[in-house]
MARBA-3410 file (N, C-alpha, C, O; in Angstrom, 1 decimal):
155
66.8,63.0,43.4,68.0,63.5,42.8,68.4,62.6,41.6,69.0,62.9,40.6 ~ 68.0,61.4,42.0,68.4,60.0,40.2,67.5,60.7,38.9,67.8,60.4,37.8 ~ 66.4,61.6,39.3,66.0,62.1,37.6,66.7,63.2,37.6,66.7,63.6,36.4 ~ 67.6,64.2,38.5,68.1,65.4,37.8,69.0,65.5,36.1,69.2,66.4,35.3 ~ 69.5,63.8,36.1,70.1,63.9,35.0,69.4,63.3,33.9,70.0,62.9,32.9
67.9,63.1,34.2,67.4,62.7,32.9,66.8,64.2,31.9,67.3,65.2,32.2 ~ 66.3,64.2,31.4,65.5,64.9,30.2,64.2,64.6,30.2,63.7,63.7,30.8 ~ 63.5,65.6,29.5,62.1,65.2,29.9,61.5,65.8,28.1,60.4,65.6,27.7 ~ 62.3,66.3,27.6,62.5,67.2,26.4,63.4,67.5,25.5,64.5,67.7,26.0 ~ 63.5,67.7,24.5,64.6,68.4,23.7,64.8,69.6,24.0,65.6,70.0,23.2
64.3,70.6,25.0,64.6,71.8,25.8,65.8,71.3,26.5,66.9,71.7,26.3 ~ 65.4,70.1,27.4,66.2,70.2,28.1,67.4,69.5,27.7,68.1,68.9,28.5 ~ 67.8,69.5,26.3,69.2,69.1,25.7,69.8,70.4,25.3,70.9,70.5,24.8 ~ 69.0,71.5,25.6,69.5,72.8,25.3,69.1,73.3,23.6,69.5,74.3,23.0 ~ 68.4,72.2,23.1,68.1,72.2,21.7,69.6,71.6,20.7,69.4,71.8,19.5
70.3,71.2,20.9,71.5,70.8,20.7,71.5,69.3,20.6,72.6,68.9,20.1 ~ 70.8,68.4,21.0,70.2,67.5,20.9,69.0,67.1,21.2,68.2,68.0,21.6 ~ 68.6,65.6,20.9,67.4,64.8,21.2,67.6,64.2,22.2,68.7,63.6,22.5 ~ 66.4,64.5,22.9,65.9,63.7,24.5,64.9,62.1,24.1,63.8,61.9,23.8 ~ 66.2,61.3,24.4,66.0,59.5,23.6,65.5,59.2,25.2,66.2,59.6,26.1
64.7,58.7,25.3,64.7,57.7,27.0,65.4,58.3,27.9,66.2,57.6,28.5 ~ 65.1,59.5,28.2,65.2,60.4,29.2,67.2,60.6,29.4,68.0,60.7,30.3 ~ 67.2,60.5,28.1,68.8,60.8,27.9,68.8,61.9,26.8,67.9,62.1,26.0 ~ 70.3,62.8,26.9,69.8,63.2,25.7,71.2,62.6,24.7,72.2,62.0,25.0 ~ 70.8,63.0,23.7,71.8,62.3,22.9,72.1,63.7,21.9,71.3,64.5,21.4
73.6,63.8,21.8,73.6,65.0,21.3,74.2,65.0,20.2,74.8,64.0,19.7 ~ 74.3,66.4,19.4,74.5,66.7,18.4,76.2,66.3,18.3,76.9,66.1,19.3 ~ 76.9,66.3,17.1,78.7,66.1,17.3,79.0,67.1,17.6,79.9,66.8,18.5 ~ 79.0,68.4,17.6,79.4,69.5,18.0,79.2,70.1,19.4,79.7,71.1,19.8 ~ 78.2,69.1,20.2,77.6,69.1,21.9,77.9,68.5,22.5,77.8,67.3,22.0
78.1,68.4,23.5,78.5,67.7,24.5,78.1,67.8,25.9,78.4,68.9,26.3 ~ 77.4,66.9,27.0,77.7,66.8,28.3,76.5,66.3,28.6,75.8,65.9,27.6 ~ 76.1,66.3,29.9,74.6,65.6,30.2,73.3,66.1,29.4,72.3,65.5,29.0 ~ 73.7,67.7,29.4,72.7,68.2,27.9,72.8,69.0,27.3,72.1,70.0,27.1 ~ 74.0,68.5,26.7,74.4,69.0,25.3,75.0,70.4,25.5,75.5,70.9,24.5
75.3,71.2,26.8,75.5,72.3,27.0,77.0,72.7,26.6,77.2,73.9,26.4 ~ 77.8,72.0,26.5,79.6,72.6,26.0,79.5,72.5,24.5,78.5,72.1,23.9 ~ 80.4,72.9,24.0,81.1,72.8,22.7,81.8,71.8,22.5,83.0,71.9,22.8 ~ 81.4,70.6,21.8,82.5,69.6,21.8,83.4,70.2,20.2,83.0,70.4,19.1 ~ 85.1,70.3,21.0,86.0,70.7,20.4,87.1,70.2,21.1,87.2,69.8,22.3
88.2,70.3,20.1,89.5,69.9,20.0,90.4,71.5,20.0,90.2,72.3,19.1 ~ 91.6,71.6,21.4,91.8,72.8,21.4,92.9,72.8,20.2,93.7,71.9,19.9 ~ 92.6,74.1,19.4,93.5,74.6,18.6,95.4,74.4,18.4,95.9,73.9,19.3 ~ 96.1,74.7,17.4,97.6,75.2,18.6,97.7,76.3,18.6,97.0,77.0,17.9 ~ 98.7,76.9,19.8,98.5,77.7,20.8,98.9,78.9,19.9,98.6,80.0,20.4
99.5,78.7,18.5,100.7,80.3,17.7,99.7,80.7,16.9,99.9,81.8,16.6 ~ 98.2,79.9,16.4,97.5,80.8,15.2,96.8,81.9,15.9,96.8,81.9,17.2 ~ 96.0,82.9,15.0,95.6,83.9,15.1,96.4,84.6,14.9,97.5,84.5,14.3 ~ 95.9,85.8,15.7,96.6,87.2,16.2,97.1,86.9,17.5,96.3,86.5,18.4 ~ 98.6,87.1,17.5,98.8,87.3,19.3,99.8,88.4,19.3,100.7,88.2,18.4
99.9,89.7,20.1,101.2,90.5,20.1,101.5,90.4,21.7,100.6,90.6,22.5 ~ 102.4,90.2,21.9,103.4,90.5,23.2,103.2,91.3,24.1,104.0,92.2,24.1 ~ 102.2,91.4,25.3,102.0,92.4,26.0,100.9,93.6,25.8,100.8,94.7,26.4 ~ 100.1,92.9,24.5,98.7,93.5,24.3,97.6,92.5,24.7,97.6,91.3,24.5 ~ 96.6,93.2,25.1,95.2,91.9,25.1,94.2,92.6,23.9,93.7,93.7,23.8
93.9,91.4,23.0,92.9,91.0,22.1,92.0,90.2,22.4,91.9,89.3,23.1 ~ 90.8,91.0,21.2,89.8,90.3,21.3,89.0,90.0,19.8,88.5,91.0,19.2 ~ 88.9,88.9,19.5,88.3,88.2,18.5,88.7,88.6,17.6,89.5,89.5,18.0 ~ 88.6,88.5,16.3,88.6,89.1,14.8,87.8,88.6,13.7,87.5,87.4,13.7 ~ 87.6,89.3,13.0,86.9,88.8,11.5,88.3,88.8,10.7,89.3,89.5,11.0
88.4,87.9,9.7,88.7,87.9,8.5,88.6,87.9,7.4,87.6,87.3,7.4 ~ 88.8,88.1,6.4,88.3,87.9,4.5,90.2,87.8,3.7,91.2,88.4,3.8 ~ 89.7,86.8,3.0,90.9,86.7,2.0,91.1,88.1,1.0,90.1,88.8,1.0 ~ 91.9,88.4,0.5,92.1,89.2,-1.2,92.7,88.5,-2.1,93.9,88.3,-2.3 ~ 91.5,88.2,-2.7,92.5,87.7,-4.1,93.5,88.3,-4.5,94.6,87.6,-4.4
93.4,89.5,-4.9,93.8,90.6,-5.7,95.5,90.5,-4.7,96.5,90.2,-5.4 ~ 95.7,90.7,-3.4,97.0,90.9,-2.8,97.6,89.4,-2.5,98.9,89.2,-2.6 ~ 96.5,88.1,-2.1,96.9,87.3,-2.0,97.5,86.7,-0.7,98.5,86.0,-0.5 ~ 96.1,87.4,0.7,96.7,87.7,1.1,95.6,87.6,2.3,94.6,88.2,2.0 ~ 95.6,87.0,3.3,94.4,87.3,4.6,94.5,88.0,5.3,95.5,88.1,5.9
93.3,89.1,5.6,93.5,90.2,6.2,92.5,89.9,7.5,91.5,89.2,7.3 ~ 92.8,90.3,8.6,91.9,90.1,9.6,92.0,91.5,10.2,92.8,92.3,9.9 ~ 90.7,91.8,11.4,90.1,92.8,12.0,90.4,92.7,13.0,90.2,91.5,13.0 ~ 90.9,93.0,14.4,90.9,92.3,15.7,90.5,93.5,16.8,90.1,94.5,16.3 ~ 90.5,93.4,17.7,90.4,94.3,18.9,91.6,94.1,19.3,92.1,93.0,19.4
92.6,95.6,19.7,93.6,95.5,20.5,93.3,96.4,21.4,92.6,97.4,21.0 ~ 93.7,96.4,22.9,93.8,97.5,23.9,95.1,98.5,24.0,96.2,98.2,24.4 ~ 94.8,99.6,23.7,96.0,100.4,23.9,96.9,100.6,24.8,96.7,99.9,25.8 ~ 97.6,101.2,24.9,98.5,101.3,26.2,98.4,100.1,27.2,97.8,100.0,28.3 ~ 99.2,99.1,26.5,99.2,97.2,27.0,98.5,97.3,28.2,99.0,96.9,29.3
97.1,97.8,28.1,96.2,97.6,28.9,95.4,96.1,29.1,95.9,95.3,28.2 ~ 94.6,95.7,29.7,94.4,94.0,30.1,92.7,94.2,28.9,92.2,95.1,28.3 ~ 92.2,92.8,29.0,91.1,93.1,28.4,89.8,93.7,29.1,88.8,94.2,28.6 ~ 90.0,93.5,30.1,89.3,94.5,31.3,89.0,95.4,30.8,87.8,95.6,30.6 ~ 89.9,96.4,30.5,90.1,97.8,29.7,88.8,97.9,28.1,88.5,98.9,27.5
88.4,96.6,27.8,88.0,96.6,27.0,86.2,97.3,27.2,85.7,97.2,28.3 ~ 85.4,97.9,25.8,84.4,98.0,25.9,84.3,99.3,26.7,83.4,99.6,27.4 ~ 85.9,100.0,26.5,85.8,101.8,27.0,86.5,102.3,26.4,86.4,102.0,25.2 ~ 87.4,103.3,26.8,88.0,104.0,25.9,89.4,103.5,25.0,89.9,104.0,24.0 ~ 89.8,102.3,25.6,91.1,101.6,25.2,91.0,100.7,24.0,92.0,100.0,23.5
89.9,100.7,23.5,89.9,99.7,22.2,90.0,100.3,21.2,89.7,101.5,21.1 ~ 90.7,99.3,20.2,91.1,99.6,19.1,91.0,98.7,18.0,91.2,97.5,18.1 ~ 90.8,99.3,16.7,90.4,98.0,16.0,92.2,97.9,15.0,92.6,98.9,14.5 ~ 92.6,97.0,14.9,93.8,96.7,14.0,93.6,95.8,13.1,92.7,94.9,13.2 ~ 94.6,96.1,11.8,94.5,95.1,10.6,95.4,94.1,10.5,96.3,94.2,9.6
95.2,93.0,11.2,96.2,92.0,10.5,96.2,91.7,9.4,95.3,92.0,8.6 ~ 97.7,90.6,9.1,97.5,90.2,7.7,98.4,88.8,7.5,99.6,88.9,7.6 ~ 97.9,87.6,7.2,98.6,86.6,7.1,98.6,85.8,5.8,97.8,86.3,5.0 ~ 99.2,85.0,5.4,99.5,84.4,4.2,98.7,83.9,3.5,97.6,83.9,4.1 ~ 98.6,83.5,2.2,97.4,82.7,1.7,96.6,81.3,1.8,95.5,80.8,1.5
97.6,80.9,2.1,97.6,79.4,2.5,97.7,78.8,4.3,97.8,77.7,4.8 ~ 97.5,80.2,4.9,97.4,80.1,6.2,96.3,81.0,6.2,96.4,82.2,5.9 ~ 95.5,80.6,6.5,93.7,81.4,6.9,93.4,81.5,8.1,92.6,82.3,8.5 ~ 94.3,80.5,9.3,94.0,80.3,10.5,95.1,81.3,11.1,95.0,81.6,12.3 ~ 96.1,81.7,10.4,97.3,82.4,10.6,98.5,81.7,11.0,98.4,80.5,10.9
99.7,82.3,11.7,99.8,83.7,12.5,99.2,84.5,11.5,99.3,84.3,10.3 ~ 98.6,85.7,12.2,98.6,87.2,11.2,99.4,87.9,12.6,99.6,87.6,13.8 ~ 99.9,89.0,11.6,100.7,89.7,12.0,100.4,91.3,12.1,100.6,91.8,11.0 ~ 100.2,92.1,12.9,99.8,93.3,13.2,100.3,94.3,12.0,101.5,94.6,12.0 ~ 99.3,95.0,10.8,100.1,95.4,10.2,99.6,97.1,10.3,100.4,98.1,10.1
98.5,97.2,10.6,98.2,99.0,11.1,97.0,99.0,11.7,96.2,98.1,11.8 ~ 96.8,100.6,12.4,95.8,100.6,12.9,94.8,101.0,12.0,95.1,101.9,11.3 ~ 92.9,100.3,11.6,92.6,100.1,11.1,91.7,101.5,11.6,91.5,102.5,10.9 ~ 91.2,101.2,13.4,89.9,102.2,13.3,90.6,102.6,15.0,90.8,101.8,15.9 ~ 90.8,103.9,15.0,91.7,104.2,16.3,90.6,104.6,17.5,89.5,105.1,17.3
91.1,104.1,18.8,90.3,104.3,19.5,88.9,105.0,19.7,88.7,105.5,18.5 ~ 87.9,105.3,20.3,87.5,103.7,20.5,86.6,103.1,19.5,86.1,103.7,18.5 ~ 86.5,102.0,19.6,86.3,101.0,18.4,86.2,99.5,18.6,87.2,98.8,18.9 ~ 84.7,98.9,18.5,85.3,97.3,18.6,84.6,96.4,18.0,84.0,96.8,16.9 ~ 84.5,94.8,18.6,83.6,94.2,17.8,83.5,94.1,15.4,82.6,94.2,14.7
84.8,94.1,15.3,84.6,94.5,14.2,84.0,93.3,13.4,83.8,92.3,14.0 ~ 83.7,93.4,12.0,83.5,92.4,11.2,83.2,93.0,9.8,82.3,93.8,9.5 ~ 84.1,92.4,8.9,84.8,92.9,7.4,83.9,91.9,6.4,83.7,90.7,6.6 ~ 83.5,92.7,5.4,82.3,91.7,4.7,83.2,92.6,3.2,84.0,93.5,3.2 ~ 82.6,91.8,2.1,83.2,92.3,0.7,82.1,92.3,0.0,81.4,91.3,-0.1
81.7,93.7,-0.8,80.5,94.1,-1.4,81.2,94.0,-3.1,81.7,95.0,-3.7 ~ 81.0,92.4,-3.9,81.4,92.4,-4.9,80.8,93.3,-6.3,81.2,93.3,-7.5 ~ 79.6,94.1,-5.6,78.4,94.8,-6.8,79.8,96.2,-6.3,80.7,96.4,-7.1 ~ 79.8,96.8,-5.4,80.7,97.8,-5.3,82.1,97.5,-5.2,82.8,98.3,-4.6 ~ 82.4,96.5,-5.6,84.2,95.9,-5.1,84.6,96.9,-4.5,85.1,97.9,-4.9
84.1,96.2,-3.0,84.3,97.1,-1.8,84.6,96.4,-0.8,83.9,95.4,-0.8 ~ 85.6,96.5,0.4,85.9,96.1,1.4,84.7,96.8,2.4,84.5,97.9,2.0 ~ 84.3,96.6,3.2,83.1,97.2,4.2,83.3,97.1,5.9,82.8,96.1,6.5 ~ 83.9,97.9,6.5,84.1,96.9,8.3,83.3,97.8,9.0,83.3,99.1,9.2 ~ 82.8,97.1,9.4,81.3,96.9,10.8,81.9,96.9,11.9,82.7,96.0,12.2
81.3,98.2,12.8,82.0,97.8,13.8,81.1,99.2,15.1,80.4,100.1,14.7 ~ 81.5,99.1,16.2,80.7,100.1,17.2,81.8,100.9,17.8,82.9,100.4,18.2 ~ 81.4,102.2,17.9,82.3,103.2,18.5,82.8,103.8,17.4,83.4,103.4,16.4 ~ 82.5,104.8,17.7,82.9,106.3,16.4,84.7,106.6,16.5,85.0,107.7,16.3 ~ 85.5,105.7,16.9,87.2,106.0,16.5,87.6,107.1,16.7,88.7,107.3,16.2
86.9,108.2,17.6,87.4,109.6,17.4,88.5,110.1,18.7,88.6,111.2,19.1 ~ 89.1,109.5,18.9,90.0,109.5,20.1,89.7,110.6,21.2,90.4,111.4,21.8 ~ 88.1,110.3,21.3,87.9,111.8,22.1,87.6,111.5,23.9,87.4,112.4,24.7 ~ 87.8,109.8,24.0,87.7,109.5,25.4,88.8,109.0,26.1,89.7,108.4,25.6 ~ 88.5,109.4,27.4,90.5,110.0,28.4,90.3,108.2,28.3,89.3,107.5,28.4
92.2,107.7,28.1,92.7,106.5,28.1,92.8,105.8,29.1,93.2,106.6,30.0 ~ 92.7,104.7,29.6,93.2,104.2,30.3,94.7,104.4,30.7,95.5,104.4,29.8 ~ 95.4,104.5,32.1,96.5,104.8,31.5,97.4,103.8,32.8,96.7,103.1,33.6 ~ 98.5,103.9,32.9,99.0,102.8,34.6,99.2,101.5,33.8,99.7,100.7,34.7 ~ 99.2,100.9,32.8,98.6,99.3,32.7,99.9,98.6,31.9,100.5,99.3,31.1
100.3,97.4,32.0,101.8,96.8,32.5,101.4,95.5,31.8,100.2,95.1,32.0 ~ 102.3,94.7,30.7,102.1,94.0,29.8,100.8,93.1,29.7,100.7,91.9,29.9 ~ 99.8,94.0,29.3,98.8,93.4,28.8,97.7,93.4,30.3,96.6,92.8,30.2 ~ 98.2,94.0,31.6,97.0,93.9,32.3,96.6,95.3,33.1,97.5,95.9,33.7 ~ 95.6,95.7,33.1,95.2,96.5,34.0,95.2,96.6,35.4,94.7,97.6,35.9
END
């Protein structure tokens, strides 16, 4: 059981570090016997997207020059369903929008972007077509039955 915590490889640092004398030694961004966490510092708790009795999930963002203005992509669940609900008929993609000088946010819920179902998005800018572009899975056609019963934010 005294070698389970050595290394034998840079496999076994998860590739995130080097295996020095059967240690691994890791990357700044790794951390633990090998290398397996995320070495981070937690955020504060107000940026992003947060609404009151909705559950979200991730977002893309892209600045606009032009408005001046950060727009982000997020996953919301409809009818303040939990994120459980997610990855069926309850998702939805919305557009936030926060300041320019705040990139990390708050953003603030400003419409819906791609109506049920819809997720995973991610907003890229095609400067040959000055075009906004969002990527994302599920055809938005509101044509699958809702989740329905579901009480601030949980199913």
């Amino acid at each position: 059981i005294d070698d389970f915590y050595k290394c034998q490889s840079d496999l076994d640092c998860e590739l995130n570090g080097k295996c020095e004398n059967q240690q691994c030694k890791c990357k700044p961004a790794w951390t633990g016997d090998f290398c397996q966490y995320i070495n981070y510092k937690p955020g504060p708790k107000n940026l992003g997207y947060q609404r009151a009795n909705y559950s979200q999930w991730g977002s893309s963002s892209i600045f606009d020059s032009k408005a001046n203005k950060w727009y982000g992509f997020a996953v919301e669940m409809v009818n303040e369903c939990g994120i459980n609900a997610c990855c069926g008929p309850n998702s939805e993609i919305v557009r936030t929008v926060s300041d320019a000088d705040k990139p990390g946010g708050p953003y603030t819920r400003d419409s819906v972007a791609v109506p049920y179902f819809a997720h995973e998005p991610m907003v890229a800018y095609s400067a040959k077509d000055d075009l906004y572009l969002l990527y994302h899975w599920g055809n938005g056609d509101k044509s699958e039955q809702l989740v329905t019963g579901c009480v601030d934010g949980y199913t």
